[in-house]
DRENDO-1510 file (C-alpha; in Angstrom, 1 decimal, always signed):
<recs>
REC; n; res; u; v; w
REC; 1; UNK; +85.0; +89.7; +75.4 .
REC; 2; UNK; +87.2; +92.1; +77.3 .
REC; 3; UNK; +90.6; +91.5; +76.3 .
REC; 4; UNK; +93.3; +89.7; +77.8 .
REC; 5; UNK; +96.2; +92.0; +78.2 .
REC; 6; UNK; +98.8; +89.1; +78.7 .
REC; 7; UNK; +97.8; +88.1; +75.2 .
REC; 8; UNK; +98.0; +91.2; +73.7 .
REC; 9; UNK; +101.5; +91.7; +74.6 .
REC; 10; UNK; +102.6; +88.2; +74.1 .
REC; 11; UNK; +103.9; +87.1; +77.4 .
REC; 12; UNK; +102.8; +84.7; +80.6 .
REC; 13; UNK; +100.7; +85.7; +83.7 .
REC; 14; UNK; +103.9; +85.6; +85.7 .
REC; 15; UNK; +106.0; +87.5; +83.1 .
REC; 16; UNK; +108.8; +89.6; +84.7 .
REC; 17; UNK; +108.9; +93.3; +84.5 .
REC; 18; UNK; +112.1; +93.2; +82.0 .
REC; 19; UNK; +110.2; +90.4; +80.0 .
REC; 20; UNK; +106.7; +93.1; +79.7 .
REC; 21; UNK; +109.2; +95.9; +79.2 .
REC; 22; UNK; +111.0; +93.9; +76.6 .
REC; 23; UNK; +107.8; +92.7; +74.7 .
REC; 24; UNK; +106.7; +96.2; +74.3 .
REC; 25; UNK; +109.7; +97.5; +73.1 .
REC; 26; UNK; +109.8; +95.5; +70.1 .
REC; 27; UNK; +106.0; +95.3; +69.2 .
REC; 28; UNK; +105.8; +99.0; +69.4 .
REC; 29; UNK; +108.6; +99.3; +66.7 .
REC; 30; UNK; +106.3; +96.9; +64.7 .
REC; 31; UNK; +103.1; +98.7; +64.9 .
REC; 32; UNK; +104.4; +102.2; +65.8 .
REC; 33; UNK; +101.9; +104.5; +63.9 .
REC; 34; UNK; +105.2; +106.7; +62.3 .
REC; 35; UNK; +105.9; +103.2; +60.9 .
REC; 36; UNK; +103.2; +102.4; +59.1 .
REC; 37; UNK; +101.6; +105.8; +58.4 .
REC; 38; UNK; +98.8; +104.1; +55.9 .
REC; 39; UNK; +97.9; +101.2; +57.7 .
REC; 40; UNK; +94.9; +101.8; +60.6 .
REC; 41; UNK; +95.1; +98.1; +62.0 .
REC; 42; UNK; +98.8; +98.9; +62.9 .
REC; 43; UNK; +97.5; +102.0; +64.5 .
REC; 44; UNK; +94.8; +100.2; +66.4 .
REC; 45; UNK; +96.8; +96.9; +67.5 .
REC; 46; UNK; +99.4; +99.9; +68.6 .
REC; 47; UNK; +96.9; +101.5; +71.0 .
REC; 48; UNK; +96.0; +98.0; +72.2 .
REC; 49; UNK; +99.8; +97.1; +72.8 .
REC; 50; UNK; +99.7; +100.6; +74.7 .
REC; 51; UNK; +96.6; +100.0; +76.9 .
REC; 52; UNK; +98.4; +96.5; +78.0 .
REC; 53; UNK; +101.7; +97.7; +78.9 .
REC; 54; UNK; +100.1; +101.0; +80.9 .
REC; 55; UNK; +98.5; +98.1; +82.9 .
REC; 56; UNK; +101.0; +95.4; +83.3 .
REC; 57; UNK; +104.0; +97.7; +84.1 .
REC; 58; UNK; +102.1; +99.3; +86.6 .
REC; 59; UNK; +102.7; +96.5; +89.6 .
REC; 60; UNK; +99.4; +98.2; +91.9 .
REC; 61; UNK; +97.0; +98.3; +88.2 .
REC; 62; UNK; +98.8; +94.6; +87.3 .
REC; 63; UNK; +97.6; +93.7; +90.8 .
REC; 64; UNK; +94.1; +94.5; +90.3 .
REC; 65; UNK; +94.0; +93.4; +87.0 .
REC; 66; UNK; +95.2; +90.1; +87.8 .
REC; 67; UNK; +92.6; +89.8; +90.7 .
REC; 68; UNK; +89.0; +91.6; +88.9 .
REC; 69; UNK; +90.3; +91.6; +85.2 .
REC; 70; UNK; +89.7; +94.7; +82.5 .
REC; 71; UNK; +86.8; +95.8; +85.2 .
REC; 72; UNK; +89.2; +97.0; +87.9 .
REC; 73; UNK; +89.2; +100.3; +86.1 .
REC; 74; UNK; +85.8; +100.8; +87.4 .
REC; 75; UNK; +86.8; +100.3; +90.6 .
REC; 76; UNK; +90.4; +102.7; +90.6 .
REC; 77; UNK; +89.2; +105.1; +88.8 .
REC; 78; UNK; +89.7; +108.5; +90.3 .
REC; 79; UNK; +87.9; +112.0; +89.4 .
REC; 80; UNK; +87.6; +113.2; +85.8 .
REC; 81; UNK; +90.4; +115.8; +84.8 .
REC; 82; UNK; +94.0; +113.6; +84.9 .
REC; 83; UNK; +96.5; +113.5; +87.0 .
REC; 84; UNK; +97.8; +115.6; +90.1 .
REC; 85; UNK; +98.6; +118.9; +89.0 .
REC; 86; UNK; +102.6; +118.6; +89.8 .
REC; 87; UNK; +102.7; +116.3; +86.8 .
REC; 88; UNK; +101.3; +118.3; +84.2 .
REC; 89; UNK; +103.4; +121.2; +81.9 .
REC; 90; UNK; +101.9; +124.0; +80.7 .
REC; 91; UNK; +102.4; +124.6; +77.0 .
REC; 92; UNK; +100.5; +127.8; +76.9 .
REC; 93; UNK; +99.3; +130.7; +78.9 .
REC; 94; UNK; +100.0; +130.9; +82.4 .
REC; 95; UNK; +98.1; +129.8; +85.6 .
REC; 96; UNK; +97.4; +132.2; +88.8 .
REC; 97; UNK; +98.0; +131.4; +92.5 .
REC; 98; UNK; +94.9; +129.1; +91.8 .
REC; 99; UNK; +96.5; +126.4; +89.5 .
REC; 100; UNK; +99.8; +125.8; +91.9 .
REC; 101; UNK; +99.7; +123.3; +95.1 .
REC; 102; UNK; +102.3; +125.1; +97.3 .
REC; 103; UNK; +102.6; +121.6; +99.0 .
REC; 104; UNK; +105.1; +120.3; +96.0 .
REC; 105; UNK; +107.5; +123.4; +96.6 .
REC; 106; UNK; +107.5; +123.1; +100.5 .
REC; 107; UNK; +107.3; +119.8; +101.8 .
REC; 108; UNK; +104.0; +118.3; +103.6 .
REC; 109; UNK; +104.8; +120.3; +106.3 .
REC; 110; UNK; +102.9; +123.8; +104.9 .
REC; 111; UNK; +100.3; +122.1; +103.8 .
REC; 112; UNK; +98.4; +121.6; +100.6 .
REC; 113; UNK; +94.4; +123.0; +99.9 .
REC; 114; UNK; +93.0; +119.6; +101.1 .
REC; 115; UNK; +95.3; +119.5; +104.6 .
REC; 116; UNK; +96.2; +123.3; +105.6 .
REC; 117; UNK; +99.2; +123.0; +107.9 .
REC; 118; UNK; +98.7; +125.5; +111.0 .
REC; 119; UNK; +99.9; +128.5; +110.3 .
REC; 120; UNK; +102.9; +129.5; +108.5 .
REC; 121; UNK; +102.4; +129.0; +104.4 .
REC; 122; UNK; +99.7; +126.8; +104.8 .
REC; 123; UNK; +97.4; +129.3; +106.6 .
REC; 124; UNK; +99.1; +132.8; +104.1 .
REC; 125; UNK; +98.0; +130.7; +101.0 .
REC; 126; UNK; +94.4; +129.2; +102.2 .
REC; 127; UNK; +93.3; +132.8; +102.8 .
REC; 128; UNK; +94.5; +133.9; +99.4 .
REC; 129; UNK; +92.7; +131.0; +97.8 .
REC; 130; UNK; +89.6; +131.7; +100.5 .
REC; 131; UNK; +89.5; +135.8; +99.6 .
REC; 132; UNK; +89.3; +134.5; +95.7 .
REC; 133; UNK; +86.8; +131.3; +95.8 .
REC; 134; UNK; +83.9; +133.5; +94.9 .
REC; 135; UNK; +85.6; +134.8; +92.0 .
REC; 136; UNK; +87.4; +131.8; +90.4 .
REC; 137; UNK; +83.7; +130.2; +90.7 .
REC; 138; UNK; +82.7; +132.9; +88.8 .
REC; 139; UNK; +85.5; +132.9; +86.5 .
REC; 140; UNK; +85.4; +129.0; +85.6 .
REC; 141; UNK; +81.6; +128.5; +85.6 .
REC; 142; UNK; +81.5; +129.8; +82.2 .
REC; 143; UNK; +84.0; +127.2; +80.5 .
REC; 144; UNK; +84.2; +124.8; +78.0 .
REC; 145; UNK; +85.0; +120.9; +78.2 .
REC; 146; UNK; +88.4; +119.4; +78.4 .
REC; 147; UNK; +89.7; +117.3; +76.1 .
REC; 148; UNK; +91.6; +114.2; +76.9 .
REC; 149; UNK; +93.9; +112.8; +74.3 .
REC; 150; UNK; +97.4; +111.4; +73.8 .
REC; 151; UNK; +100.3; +112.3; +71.7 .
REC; 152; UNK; +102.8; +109.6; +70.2 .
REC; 153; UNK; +106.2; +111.4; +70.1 .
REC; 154; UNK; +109.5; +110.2; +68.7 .
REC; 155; UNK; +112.4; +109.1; +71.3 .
REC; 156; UNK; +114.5; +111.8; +69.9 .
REC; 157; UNK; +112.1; +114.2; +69.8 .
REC; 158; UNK; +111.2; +113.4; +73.5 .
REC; 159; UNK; +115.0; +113.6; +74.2 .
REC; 160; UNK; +116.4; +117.0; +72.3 .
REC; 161; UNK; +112.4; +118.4; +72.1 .
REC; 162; UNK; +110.8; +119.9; +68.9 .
REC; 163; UNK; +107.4; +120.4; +67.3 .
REC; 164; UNK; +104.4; +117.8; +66.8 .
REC; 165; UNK; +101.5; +118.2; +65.4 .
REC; 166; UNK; +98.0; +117.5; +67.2 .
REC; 167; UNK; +94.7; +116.6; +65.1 .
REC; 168; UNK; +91.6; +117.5; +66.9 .
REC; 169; UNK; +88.5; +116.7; +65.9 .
REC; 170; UNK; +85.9; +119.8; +66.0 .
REC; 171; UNK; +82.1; +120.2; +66.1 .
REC; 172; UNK; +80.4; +119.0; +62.2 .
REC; 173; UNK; +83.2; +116.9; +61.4 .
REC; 174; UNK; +85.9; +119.4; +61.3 .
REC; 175; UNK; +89.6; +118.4; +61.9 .
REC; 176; UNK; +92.1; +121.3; +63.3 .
REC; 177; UNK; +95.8; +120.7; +63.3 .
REC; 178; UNK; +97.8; +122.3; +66.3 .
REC; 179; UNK; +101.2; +122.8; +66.8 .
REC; 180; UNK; +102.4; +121.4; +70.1 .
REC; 181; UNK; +105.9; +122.6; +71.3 .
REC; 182; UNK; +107.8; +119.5; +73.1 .
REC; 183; UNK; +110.4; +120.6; +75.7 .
REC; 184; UNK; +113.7; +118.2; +75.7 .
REC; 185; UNK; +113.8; +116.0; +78.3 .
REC; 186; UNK; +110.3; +114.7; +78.5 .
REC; 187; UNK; +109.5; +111.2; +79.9 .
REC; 188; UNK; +106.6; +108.6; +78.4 .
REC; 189; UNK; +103.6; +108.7; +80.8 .
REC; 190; UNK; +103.7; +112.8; +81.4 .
REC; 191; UNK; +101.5; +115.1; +81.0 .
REC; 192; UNK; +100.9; +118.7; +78.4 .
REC; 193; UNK; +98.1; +121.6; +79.0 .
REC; 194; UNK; +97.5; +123.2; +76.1 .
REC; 195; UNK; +95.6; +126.4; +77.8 .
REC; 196; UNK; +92.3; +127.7; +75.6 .
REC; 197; UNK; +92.7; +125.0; +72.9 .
REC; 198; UNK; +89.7; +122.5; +74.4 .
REC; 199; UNK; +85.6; +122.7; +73.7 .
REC; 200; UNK; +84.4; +126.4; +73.4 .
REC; 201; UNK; +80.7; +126.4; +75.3 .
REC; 202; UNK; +77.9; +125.7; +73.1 .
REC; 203; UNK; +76.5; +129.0; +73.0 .
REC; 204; UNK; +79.1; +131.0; +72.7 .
REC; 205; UNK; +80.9; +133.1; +75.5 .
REC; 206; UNK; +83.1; +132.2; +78.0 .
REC; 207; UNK; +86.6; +130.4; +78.1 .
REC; 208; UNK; +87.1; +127.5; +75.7 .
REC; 209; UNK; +88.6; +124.5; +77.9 .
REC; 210; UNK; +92.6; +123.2; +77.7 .
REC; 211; UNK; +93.6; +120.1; +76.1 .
REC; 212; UNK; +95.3; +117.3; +78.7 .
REC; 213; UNK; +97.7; +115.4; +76.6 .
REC; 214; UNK; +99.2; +112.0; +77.9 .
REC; 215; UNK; +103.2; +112.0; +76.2 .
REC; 216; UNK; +103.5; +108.5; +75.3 .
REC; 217; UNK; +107.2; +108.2; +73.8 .
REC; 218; UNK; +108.2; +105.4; +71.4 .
REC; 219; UNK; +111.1; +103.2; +72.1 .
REC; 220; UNK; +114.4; +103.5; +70.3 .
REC; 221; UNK; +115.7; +100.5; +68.7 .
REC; 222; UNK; +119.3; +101.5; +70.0 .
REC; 223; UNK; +119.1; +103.9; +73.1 .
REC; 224; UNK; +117.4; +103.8; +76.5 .
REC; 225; UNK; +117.0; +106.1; +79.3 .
REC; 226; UNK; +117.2; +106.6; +82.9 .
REC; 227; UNK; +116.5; +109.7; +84.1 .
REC; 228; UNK; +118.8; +112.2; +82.0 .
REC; 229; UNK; +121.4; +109.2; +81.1 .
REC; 230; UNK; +121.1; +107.5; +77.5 .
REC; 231; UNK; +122.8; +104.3; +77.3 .
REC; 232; UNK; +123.5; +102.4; +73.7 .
REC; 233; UNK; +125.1; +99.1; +73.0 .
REC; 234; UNK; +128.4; +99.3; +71.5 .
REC; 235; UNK; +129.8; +96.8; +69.1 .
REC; 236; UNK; +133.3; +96.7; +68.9 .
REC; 237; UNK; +135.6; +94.1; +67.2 .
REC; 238; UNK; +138.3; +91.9; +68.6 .
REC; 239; UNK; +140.6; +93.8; +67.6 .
REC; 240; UNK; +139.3; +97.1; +69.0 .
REC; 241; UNK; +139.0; +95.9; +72.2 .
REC; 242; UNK; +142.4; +94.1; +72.6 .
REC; 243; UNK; +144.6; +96.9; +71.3 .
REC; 244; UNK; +142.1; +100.0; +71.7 .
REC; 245; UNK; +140.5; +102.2; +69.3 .
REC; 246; UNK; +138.6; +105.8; +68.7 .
REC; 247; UNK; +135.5; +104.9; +67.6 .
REC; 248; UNK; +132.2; +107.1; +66.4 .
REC; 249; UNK; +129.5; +107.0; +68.6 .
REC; 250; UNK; +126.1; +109.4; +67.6 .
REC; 251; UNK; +124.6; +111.5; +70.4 .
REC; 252; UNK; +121.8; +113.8; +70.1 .
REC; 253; UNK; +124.0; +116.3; +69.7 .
REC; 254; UNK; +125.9; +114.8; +67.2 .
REC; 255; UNK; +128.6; +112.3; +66.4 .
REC; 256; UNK; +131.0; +112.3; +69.0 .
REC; 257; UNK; +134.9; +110.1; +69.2 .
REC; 258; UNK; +135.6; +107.7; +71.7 .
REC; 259; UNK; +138.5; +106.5; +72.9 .
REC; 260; UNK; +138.4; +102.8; +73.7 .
REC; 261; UNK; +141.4; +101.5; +76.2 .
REC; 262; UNK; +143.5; +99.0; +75.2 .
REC; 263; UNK; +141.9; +95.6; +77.3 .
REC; 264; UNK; +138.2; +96.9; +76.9 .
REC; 265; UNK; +136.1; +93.4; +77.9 .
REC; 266; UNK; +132.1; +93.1; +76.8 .
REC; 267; UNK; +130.4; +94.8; +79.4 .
REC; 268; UNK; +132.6; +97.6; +79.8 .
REC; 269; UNK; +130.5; +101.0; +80.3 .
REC; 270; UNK; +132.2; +104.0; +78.6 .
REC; 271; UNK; +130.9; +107.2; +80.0 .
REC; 272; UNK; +130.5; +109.9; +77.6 .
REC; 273; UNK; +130.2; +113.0; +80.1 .
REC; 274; UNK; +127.4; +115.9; +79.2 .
REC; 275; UNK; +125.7; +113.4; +76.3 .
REC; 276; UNK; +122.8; +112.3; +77.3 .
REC; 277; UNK; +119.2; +114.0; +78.2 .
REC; 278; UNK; +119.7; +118.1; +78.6 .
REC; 279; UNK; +116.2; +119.6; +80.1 .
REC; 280; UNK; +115.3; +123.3; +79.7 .
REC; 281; UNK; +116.1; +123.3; +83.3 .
REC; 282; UNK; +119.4; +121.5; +85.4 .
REC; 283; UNK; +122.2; +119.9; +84.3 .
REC; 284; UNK; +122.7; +117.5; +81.4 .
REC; 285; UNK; +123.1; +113.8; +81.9 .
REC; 286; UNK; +125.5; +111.2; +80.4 .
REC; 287; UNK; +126.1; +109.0; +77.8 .
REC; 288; UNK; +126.8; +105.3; +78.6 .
REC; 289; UNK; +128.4; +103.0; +76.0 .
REC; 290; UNK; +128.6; +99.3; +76.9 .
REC; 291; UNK; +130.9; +97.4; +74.8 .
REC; 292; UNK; +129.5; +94.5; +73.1 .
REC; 293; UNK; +132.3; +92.2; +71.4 .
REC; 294; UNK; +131.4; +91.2; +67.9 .
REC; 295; UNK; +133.2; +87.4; +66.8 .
REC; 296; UNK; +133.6; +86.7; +63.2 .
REC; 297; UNK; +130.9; +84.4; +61.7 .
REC; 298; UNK; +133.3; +82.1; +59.7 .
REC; 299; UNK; +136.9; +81.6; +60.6 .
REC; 300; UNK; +139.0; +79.4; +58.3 .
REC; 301; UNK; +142.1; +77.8; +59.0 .
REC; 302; UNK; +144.4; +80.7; +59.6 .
REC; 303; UNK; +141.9; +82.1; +61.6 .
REC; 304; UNK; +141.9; +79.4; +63.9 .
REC; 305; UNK; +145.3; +79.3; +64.6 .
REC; 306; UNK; +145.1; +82.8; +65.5 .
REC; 307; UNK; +142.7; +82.1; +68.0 .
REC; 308; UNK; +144.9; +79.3; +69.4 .
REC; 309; UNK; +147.7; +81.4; +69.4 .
REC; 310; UNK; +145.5; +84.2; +70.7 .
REC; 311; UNK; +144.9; +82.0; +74.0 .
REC; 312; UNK; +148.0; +82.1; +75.5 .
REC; 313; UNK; +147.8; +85.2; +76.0 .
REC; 314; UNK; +143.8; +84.8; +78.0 .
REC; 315; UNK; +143.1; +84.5; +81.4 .
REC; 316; UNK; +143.4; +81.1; +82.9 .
REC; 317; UNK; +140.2; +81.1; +84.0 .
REC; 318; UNK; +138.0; +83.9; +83.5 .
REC; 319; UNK; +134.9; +82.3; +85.1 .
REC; 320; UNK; +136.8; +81.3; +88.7 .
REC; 321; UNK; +134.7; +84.1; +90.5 .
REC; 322; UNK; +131.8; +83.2; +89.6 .
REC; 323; UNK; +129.0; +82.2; +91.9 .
REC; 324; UNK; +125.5; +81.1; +92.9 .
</recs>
């Protein structure tokens, strides 16, 4: 029985984006394999919760899905060998004038291999890919396969970059462990080449393939991202927020001070310049705190007068702008 992706993730057919977004987010820190490192069913419902959200917070794939089921794959499914080009990072070796689409640089307007613009670098760069046809065919006939897999990768590792570790399974049951550098900055859904680590050809020779690795980045149970901004929830007490406060907020670069202003309501955003996401390449982004007010659970006597007293001091009415 093909499965029913809804189900999977625990939501309605006419869930909301933020309510699919939301239900992934906390059953992937349930069944997150670095969670539960000895337990396979967490690792396989994990995959499944994957599968579902790829699907569902896609709006065109949710479409099809909704209309022809787990079978519209058959029918969107576009030619072997991943994505467009422009989304994939090279982790190793370098590519020639072959492996770039000069269209992503320039603009539609030179062209790419499949529409030439006239003339101009549309025309310079189909004759240097024409003059070397011949050859790459030569060059790539003897190659081995691809491999297709996907690597799970912290949110801070995704944010600040490090090392993973990739297991691939060989020929004769063999397992071989490779070291896969992560740059900071990367986002779930893109995509890795790692050059000359794929299928070697069968009898020997030749160029072993490239590995085309999906980044698929586990949520944080604190911090999202936009872009290059992070932004955390920030619990703050009453008595921060009334009379102000420097409080210690952690970064990814490390624990930083804030200052809190006297008067800070919940909802506030504090912007904490240069914090967030910084890419090999470009400026850094932000860090945004927004202030959450935490209440006491149990206020006694004295604690209610407080609060009585405390509201003289309010708005009169803090809701009279509020609308339909």
């Amino acid at each position: 029985m093909a499965e029913d992706y809804y189900k999977t993730l625990g939501v309605s057919r006419n869930a909301s984006p933020d309510e699919i977004q939301k239900a992934y987010r906390d059953m992937a820190r349930k069944y997150h394999p670095d969670l539960n490192p000895d337990d396979d069913s967490a690792k396989k419902k994990f995959q499944q919760i994957q599968t579902a959200f790829d699907v569902l917070n896609d709006s065109s794939k949710r479409e099809l899905y909704d209309r022809y089921g787990s079978s519209f794959e058959s029918m969107s499914a576009g030619a072997p060998g991943g994505g467009p080009r422009s989304g994939a990072w090279t982790a190793q070796g370098g590519g020639g004038v072959e492996d770039v689409d000069f269209s992503q640089f320039f603009g539609e307007r030179f062209g790419s291999r499949e529409h030439p613009a006239a003339g101009g670098f549309g025309d310079i760069f189909s004759q240097f890919t024409r003059a070397g046809a011949g050859q790459r065919r030569r060059r790539t006939a003897r190659r081995g396969r691809d491999i297709h897999s996907e690597l799970h990768v912290p949110f801070q590792t995704a944010v600040s970059g490090g090392e993973m570790h990739l297991s691939v399974h060989r020929g004769e049951g063999k397992v071989e462990t490779i070291s896969v550098q992560i740059p900071p900055g990367i986002e779930d859904g893109q995509k890795m080449r790692l050059r000359g680590q794929g299928e070697p050809l069968p009898e020997g020779g030749g160029h072993a393939g490239d590995i085309l690795l999906t980044i698929r980045v586990a949520p944080h149970p604190y911090f999202t991202r936009r872009g290059k901004n992070l932004y955390v929830k920030l619990p703050l007490l009453v008595s921060e927020a009334m009379l102000g406060a420097k409080v210690d907020v952690p970064t990814p670069t490390g624990t930083v001070s804030l200052k809190v202003p006297p008067g800070t309501s919940g909802g506030t955003r504090l912007r904490i310049k240069g914090h967030g996401i910084k890419p090999k390449s470009g400026g850094a982004g932000d860090l945004f705190a927004e202030v959450q007010i935490v209440l006491p659970k149990k206020i006694d006597e004295s604690g209610r007068k407080l609060a009585e007293k405390l509201s003289q001091y309010e708005p009169a009415d803090p809701r009279r702008e509020l609308r339909w």
